[in-house]
C-alpha positions in Angstrom: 88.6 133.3 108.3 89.2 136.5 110.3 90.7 139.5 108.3 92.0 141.2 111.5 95.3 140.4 109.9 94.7 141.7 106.3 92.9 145.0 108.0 96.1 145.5 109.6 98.5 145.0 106.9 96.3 147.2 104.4 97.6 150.4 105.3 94.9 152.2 106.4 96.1 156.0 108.2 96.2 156.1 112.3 93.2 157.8 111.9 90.9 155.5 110.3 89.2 152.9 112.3 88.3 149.7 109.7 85.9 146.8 111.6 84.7 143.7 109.8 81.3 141.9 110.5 80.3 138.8 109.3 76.2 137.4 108.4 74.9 135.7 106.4 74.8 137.7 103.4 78.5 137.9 103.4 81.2 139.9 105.0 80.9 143.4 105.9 84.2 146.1 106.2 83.3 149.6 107.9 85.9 152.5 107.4 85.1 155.0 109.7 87.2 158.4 110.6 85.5 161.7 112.0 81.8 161.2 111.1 82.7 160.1 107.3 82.1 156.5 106.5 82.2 154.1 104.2 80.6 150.2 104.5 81.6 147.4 101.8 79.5 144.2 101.8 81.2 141.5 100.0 79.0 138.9 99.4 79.3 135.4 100.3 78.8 134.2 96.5 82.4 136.9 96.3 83.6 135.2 98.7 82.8 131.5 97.5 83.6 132.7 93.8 87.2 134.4 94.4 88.2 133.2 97.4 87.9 134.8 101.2 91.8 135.8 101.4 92.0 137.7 97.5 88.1 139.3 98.1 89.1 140.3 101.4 92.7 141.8 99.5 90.2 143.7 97.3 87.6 145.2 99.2 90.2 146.6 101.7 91.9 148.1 98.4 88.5 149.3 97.6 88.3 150.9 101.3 91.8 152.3 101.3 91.4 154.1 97.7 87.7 155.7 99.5 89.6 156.8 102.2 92.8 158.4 100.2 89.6 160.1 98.3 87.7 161.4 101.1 85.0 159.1 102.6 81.2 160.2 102.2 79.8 162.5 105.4 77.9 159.8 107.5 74.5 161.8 108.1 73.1 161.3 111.7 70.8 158.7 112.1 71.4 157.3 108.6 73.6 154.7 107.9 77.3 154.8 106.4 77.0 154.6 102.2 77.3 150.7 101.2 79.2 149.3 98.0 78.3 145.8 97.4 81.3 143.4 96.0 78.9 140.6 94.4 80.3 137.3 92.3 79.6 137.3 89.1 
């Protein structure tokens, strides 16, 4: 599967650049804008468990409500903060 097409239906402002990277431990979704940053890992037991297309649905929801917030300053040299979306 390749959210390209649920990034671009989510909403997300001009702004906002929102990449996806999939590995083995799941699927990862980046929201970057102006050196604030935000990654969420969904893992691939989410994925298995709910489905790729609904946990894909909710961590860009997830994403989107960060960004409406105010993502987290992404310190240099340190990685973006990380939620983790894990099945139960």
């Amino acid at each position: 599967m390749d959210p390209t097409h649920q990034i671009e239906l989510a909403g997300f402002p001009p702004e906002v650049q929102v990449t996806h990277e999939e590995g083995p431990g799941g699927l990862l979704l980046r929201a970057r804008s102006a050196g604030r940053g935000l990654e969420l890992l969904i893992t691939a037991e989410a994925l298995g468990m709910y489905g790729e297309g609904p946990a894909v649905s909710l961590g860009l929801s997830q994403l989107l409500r960060a960004v409406e917030a105010g993502l987290p300053d992404i310190e240099p040299g340190v990685s973006p903060a990380r939620v983790v979306f894990v099945g139960d």
